[in-house]
C-alpha positions in Angstrom: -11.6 15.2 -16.1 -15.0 13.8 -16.4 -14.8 11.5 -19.3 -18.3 9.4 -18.5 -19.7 10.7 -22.1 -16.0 9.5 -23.7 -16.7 5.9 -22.1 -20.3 5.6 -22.9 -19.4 6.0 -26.9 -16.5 3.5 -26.3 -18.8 1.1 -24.9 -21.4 0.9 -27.4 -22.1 -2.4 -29.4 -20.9 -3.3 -32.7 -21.8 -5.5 -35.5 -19.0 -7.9 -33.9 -20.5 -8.7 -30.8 -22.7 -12.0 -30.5 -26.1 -12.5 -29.9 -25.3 -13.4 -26.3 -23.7 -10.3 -25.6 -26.1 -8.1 -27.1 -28.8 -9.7 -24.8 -26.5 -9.3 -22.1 -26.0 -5.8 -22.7 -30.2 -5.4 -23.1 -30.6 -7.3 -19.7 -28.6 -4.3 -17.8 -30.3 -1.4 -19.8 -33.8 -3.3 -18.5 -33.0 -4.1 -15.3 -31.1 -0.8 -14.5 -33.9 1.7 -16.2 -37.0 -0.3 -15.9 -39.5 -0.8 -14.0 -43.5 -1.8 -14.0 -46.0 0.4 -14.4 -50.0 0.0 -14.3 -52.1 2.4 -16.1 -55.8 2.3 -16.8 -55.8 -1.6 -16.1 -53.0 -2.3 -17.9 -49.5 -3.5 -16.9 -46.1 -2.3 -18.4 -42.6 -2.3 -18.6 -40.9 1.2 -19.1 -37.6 2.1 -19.3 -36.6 5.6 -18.4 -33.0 8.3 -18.6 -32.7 11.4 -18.8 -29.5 10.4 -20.8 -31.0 9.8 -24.6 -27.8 6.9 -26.0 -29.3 4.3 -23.5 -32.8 4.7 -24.2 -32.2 4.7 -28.3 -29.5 1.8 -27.6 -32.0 0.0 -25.7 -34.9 0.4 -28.5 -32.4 -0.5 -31.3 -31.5 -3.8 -29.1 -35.4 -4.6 -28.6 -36.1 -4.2 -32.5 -33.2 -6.7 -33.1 -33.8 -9.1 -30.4 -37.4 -9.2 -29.7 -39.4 -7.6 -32.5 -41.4 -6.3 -29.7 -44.3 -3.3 -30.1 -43.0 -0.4 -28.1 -43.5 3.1 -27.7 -40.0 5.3 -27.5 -40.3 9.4 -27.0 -39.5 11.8 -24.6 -41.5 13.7 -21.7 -41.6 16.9 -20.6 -38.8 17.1 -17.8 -38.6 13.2 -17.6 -36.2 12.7 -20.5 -36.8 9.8 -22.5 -38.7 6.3 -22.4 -39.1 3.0 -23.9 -42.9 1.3 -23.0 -44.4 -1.9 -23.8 -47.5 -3.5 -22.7 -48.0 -6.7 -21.3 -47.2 -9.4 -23.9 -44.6 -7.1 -25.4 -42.9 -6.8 -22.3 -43.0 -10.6 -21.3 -41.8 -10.9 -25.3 -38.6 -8.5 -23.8 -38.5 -10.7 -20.0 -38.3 -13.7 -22.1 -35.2 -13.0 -24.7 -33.3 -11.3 -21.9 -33.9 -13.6 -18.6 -35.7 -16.6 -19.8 -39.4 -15.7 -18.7 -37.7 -14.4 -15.6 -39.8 -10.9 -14.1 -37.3 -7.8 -13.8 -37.0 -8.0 -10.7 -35.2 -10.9 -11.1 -33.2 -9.6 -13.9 -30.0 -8.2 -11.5 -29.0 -12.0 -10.7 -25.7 -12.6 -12.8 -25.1 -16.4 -11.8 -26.2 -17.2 -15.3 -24.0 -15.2 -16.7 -20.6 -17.6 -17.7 -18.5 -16.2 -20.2 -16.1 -12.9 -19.4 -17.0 -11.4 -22.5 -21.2 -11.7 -21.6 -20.3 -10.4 -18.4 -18.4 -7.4 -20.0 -21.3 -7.2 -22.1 -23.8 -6.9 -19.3 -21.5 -4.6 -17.4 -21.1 -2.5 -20.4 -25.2 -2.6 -20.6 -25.1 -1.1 -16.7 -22.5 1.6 -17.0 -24.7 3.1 -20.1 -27.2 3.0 -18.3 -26.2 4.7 -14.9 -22.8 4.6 -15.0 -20.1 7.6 -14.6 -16.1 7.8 -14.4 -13.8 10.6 -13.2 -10.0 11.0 -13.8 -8.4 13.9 -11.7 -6.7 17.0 -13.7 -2.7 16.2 -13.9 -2.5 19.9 -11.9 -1.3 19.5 -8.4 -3.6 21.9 -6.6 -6.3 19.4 -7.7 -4.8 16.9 -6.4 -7.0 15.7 -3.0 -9.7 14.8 -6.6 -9.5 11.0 -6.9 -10.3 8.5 -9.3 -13.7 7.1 -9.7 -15.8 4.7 -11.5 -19.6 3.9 -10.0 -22.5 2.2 -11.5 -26.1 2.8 -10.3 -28.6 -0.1 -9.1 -31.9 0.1 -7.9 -31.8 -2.6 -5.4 -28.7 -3.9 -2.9 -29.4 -7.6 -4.6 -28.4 -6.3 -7.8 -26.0 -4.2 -7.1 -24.3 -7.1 -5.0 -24.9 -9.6 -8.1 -22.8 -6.9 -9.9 -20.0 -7.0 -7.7 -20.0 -10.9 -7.6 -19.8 -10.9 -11.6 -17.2 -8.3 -10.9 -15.2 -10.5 -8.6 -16.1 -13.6 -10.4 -13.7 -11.9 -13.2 -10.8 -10.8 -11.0 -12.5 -7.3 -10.7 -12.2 -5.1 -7.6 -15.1 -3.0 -6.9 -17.6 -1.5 -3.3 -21.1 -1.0 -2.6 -22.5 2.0 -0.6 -25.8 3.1 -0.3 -26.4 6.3 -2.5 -29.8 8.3 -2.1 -32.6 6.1 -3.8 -29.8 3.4 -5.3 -27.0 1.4 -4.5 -23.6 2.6 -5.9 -21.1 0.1 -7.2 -17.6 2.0 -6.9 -14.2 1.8 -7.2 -11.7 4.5 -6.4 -8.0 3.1 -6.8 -6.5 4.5 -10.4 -5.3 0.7 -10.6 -9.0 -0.5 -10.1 -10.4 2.2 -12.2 -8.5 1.2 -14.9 -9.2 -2.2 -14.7 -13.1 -1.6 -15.0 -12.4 0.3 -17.8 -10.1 -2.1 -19.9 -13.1 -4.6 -19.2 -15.4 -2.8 -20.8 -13.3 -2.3 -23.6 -12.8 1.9 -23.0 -9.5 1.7 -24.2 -9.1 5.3 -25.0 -10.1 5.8 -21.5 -7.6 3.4 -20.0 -4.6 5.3 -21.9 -5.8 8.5 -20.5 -6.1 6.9 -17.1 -2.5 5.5 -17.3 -1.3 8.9 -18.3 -2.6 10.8 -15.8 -1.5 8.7 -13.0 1.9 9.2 -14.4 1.7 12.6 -14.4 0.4 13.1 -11.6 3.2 10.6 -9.9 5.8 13.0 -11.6 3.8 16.2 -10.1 3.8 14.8 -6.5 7.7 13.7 -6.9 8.1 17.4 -8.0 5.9 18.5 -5.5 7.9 16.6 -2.6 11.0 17.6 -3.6 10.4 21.4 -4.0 8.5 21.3 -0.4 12.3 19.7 1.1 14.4 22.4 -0.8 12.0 25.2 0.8 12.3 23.6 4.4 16.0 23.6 4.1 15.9 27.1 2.8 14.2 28.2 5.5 16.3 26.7 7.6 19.4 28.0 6.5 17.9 31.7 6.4 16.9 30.7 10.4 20.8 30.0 10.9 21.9 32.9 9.3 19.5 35.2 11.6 20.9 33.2 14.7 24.4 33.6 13.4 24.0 37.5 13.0 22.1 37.7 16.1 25.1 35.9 17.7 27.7 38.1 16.0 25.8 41.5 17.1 25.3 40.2 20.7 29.4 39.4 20.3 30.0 43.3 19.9 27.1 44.9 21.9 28.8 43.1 24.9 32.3 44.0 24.4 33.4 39.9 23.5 33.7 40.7 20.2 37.2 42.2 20.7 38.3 38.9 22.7 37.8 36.6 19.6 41.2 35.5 17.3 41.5 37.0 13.8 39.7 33.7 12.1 36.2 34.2 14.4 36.6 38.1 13.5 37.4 37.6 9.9 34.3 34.8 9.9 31.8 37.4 11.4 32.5 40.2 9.7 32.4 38.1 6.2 29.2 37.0 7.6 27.6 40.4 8.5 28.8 41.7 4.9 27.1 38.4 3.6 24.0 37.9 5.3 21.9 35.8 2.1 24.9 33.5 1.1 24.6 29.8 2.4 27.4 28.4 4.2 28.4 26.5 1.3 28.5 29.8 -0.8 30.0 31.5 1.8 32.7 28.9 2.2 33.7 29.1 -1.2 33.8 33.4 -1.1 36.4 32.8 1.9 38.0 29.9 0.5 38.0 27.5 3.3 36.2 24.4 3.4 32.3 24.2 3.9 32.9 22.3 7.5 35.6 24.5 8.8 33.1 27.4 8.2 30.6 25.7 9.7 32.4 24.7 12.6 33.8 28.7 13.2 30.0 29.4 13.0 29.0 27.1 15.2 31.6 28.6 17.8 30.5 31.8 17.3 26.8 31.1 17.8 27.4 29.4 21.2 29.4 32.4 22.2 27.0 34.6 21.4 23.9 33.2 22.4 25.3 33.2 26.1 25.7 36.7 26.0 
């Protein structure tokens, strides 16, 4: 199940996160959807997503932190934006990265506390994040987990992972199109990432689907050995009649005492029994049956 919209309304701030946090949550949103732009002369920052919650996170975050002059709508086929010019902009640089340009903005060295760093990784996963938990149905089971987050450039992406590390966090980089993926695949990993970002809904449904789907491929593995030795008890039975006829077409038959004669014909009459049902119709043991069966098939198969 894709449950990336379920995690991105988890992840939202609250009125009991600190200032700290909600700067590191803004310094993700920035660095993950903005860039520089220069129109008519003039410089600016723009942050751009097709997805709306980041970009009206992000302006709410600016109006509390900053106080900055921005412009917030949405484009025809470009979903929506967040610009400001210039000294508004440095205004944003300056409460998010102390003065530091956004290019800069991906390096998570100053980042100390856990809960900042779940903050800013909170900040990311909003902003280009998504998560995938496989259906509990065992025909979709080759589906894994999965949990990426989007960067623009390999520095920041491999800052991310280092803040990710730094807090006892597994997580990959690969190279995805245009940006650099930060992944991880494991369900153990996957809900890791998500308890840290505080998507505890999302970390109970992980749980219980790895359950399930532990239970399915028990089940699953189990049925698969009970059908293989089906299958190989119908291919004894078919050897054992084979035997029995070859017995009778070549005139050996006749030459066998009463208990291989009573065995075949009891097997002829019973042809879909298993040997231990069979053994209980002719009330011997299950290994005295199998051994006259045996016998019979050697006999038989010579012929």
């Amino acid at each position: 199940m894709n449950i990336t919209e379920e995690v991105r309304q988890q992840i939202l701030l609250t009125n009991d996160d600190h200032e700290s946090e909600r700067r590191e949550y803004l310094c993700a949103l920035v660095k993950c959807l903005g860039s520089i732009s220069i129109e008519s002369g003039k410089s600016y920052l723009v942050l751009e997503s097709k997805n709306r919650l980041p970009i009206v996170t992000a302006v709410s975050l600016i109006k509390e932190l900053v106080g900055a002059e921005i412009e917030f709508g949405s484009g025809e086929g470009k979903g929506y934006y967040v610009k400001a010019e210039g000294g508004e902009a440095a205004k944003i640089f300056s409460c998010v990265s102390e003065g530091r340009a956004v290019t800069d903005l991906g390096d998570t060295e100053g980042i100390k506390s856990r809960t900042c760093a779940a903050a800013y990784a909170r900040g990311a996963f909003l902003a280009g994040g998504s998560a995938y938990i496989p259906s509990d149905k065992i025909q979709e089971k080759s589906v894994g987990y999965h949990i990426e987050f989007l960067f623009f450039g390999e520095d920041a992406a491999t800052a991310f992972v280092d803040l990710l590390n730094r807090c006892e966090l597994t997580a990959h980089i690969s190279k995805k199109g245009n940006y650099y993926s930060v992944y991880a695949k494991s369900a153990e990993a996957v809900s890791d990432i998500l308890a840290f970002l505080g998507a505890t809904d999302s970390v109970i449904k992980t749980t219980v689907a790895s359950i399930t789907r532990s239970a399915n491929g028990n089940v699953n593995r189990q049925t698969n050995c009970e059908m293989a030795n089906i299958d190989k008890s119908q291919t004894n039975i078919m050897r054992q009649v084979e035997a029995i006829e070859n017995l009778k077409a070549s005139g050996e038959y006749d030459k066998l005492d009463d208990r291989l004669k009573e065995t075949c014909e009891m097997r002829l009459k019973y042809r879909k029994e298993t040997l231990g049902e069979l053994a209980k119709i002719m009330g011997i043991s299950k290994s005295g049956l199998n051994h006259r069966l045996v016998k019979i098939t050697e006999l038989g198969e010579r012929k």
